[in-house]
C-alpha positions in Angstrom: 124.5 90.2 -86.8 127.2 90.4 -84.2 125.4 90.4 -81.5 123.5 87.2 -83.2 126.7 85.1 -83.3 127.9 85.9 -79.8 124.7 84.4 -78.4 125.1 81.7 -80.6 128.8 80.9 -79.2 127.9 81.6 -75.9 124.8 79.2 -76.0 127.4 76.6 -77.7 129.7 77.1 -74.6 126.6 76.6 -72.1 125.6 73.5 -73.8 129.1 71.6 -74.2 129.1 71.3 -70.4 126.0 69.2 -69.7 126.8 67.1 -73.1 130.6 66.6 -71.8 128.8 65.5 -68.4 126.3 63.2 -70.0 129.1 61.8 -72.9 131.1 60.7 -69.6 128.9 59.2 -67.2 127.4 57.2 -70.2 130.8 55.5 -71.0 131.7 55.2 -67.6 128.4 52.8 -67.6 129.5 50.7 -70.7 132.6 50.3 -68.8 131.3 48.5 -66.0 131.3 44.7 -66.2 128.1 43.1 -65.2 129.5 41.6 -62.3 130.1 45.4 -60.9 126.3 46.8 -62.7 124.8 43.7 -60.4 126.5 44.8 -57.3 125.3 48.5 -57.9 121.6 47.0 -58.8 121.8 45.2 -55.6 122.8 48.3 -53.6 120.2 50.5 -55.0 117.6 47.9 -55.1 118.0 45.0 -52.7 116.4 41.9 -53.5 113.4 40.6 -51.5 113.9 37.4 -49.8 
């Protein structure tokens, strides 16, 4: 059983880092005003004339 738990701690641990990463990138998006998400669309994808 102890050797159970520590996997299970240390697999918690291993996935708070990518969740962390995700949690922060997806509210630095809903912090954008659109004026800012239509610039980034525009330098990503530019528009065809």
């Amino acid at each position: 059983m102890d050797f159970i738990f520590r996997l299970q701690i240390f697999l918690f641990i291993i996935l708070m880092g990518p969740s962390g990463f995700f949690s922060s990138s997806e509210t630095s998006l809903f912090s954008l005003s659109d004026i800012q998400l239509k610039k980034c669309a525009v330098k990503v994808i530019p528009e065809s004339a």
